[in-house]
C-alpha positions in Angstrom: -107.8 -120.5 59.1 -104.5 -118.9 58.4 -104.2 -115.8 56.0 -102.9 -116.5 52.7 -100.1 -113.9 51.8 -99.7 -113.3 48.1 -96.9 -111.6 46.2 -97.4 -109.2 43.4 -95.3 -108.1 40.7 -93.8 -104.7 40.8 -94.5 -104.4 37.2 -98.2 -105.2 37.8 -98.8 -102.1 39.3 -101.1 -99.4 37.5 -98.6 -97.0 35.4 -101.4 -94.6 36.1 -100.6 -94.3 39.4 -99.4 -90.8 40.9 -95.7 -90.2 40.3 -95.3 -89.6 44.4 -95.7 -93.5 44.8 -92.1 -93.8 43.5 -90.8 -91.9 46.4 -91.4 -94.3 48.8 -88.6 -96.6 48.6 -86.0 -94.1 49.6 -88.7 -92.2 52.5 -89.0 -95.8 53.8 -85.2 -95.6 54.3 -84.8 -92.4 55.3 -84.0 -90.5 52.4 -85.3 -88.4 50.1 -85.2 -88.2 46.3 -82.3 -86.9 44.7 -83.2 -84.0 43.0 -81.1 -80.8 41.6 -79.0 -79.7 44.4 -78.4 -76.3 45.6 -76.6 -76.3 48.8 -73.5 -74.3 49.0 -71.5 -76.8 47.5 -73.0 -76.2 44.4 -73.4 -72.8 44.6 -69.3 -72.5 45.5 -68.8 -74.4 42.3 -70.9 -72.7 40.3 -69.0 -69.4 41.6 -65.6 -70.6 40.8 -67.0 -71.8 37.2 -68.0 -69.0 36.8 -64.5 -67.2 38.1 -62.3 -69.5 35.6 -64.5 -68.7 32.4 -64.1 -65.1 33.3 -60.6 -65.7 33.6 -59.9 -67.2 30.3 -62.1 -64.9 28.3 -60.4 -62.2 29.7 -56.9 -64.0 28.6 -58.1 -64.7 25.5 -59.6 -61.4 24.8 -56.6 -60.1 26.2 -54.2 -61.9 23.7 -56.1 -61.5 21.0 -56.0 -57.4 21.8 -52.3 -57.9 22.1 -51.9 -59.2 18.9 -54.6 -57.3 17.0 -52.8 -54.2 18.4 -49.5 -55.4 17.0 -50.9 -56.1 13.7 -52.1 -52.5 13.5 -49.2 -50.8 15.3 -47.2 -52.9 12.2 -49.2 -52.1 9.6 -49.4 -48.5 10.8 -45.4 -48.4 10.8 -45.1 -49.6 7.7 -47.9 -47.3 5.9 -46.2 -44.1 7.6 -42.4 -44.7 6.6 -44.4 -43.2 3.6 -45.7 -40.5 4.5 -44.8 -36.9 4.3 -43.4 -35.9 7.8 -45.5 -32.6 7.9 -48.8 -32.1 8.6 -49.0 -28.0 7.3 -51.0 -27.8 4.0 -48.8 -25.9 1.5 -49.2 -25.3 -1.9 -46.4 -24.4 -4.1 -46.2 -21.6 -6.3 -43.4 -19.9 -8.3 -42.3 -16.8 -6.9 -39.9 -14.6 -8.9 -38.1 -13.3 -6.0 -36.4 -16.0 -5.0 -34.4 -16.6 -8.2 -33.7 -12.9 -9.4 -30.5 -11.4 -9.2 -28.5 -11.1 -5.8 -28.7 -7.4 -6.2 -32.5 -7.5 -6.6 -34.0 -5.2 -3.8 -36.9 -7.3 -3.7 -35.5 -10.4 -4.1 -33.4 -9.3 -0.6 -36.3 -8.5 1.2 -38.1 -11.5 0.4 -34.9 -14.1 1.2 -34.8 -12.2 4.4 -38.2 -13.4 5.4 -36.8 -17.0 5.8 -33.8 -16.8 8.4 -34.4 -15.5 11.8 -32.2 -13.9 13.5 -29.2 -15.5 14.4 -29.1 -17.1 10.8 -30.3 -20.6 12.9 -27.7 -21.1 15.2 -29.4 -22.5 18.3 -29.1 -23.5 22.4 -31.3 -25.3 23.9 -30.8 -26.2 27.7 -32.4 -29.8 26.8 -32.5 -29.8 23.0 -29.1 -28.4 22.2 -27.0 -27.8 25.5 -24.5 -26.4 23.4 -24.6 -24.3 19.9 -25.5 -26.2 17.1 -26.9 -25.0 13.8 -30.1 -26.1 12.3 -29.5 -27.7 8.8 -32.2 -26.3 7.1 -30.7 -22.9 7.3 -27.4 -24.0 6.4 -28.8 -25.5 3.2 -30.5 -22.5 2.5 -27.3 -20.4 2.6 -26.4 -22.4 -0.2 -28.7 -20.2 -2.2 -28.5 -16.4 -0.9 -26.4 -14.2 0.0 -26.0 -11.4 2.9 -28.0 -8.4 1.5 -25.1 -6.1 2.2 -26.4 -2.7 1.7 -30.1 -3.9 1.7 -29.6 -4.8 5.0 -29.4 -1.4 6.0 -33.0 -0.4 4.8 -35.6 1.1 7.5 -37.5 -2.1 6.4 -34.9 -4.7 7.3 -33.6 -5.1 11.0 -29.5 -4.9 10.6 -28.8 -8.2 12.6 -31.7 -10.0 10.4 -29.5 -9.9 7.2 -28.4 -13.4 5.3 -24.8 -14.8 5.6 -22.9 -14.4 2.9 -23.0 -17.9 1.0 -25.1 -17.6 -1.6 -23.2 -20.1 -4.0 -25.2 -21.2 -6.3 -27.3 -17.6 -7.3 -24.0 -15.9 -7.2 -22.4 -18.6 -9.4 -25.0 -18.9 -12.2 -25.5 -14.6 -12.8 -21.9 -14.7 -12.8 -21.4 -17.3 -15.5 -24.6 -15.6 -17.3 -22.7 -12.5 -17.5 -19.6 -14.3 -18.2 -18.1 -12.7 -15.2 -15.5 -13.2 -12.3 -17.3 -14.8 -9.3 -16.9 -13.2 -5.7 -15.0 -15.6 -3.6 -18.0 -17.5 -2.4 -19.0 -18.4 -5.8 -16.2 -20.5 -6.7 -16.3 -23.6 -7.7 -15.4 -25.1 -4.8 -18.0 -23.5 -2.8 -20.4 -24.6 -5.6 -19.7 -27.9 -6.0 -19.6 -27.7 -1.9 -23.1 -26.8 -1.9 -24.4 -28.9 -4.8 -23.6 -31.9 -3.2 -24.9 -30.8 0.2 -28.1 -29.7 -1.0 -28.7 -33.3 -2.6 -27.9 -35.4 0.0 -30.2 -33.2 2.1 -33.0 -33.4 -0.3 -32.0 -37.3 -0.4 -32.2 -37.2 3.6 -35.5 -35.7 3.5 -37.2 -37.5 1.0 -40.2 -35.7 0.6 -42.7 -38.1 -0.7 -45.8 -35.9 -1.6 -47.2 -37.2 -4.4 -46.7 -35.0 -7.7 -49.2 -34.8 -9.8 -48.2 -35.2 -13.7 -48.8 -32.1 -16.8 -50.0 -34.2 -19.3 -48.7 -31.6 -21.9 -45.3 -31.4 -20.3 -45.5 -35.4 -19.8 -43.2 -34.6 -16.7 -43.7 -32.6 -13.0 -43.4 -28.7 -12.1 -44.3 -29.5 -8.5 -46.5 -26.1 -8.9 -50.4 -25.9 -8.0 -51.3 -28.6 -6.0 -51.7 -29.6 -2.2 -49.0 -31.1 -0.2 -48.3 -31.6 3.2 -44.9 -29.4 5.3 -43.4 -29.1 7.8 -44.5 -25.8 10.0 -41.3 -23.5 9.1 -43.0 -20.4 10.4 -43.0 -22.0 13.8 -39.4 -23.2 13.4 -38.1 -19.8 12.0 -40.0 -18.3 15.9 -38.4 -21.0 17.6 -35.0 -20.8 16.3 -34.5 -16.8 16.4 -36.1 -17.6 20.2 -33.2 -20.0 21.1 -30.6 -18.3 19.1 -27.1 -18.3 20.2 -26.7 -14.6 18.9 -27.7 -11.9 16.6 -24.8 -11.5 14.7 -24.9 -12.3 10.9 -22.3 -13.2 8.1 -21.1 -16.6 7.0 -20.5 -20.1 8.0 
């Protein structure tokens, strides 16, 4: 009596059954089930994933920095073309002394205070290899004149004393007094000076922000904050590089 082989279906057999039973299929042929693989194939992948996203954050980042910085550097430019180009706190306050009368002693003393000696004139071996005068003091000879005899007081240092410009002072106590100006006073020295002195205020263009007298509905430019330039240090630094000590003027 032969044996009677019978077939089953596949899909006859319990679901129930251990999940291991599906392996054998591939052990019967030698291999195993495929399954997450993390040989060095994978793992040199994973490095050079890895590598590349670094990368293109980084670029991105980069770029993004780049362009960001830009923005600001712009904006930066464009907010400080407005702004004062000092950074000393100064108020201003009316002082007599500046606008009395050319033979004023104390007026002399007090004009005296603002050149150093040399009267501005400068060399610098990188700066200024050879003698040039700093416009500031120029445009302030405009205004004074040298102290002549003043000069001569125990107070004053003889080679400190102002040049001998002093235009526009000179020009309006003369016309006050309805009297001859002294040569540097004339009106060609005046007008001279006049338009000097505005197309150095126009060069400058101080923009600190005035604040406005509502009973004067205008500006005095008195009593409030502003921001300077440090001319105490410039006054040491120009009588330190000055080409002489010799006054009198331009």
């Amino acid at each position: 009596m032969s044996n009677k082989i019978t077939y089953e279906p596949v899909h006859s057999r319990d679901t129930t059954e251990d999940d291991e039973h599906d392996d054998l299929p591939l052990l019967a042929l030698g291999q195993e089930k495929q399954g997450p693989r993390n040989g060095p194939y994978s793992t040199t992948c994973l490095l050079v994933t890895l590598v590349l996203v670094t990368a293109a954050a980084t670029l991105v980042s980069g770029t993004a920095g780049f362009i960001w910085g830009r923005h600001i550097e712009r904006d930066r430019a464009e907010s400080d073309w407005f702004s004062p180009p000092g950074r000393i706190d100064h108020t201003f306050n009316y002082r007599w002394q500046f606008s009395a009368r050319p033979s004023n002693n104390e007026s002399q003393i007090w004009w005296n205070k603002v050149f150093p000696k040399g009267r501005g004139f400068i060399q610098h071996p990188e700066i200024s290899p050879v003698p040039h005068g700093l416009a500031v003091f120029h445009q302030l000879h405009c205004l004074v004149r040298r102290p002549g005899k003043f000069a001569k007081l125990e107070y004053l240092h003889p080679l400190t004393s102002i040049s001998n410009q002093d235009a526009i002072r000179h020009g309006y106590y003369s016309a006050v007094d309805g009297t001859e100006p002294i040569h540097f006073a004339k009106p060609g020295h005046i007008r001279h000076c006049i338009d000097y002195l505005r197309q150095s205020i126009m060069c400058n263009a101080d923009t600190n922000l005035e604040p406005i007298d509502p009973d004067l509905d205008g500006v005095t430019g008195w009593g409030f904050p502003r921001k300077c330039r440090d001319i105490v240090r410039l006054i040491s630094w120009a009588q330190k590089w000055r080409t002489h000590n010799q006054t009198g003027h331009h």
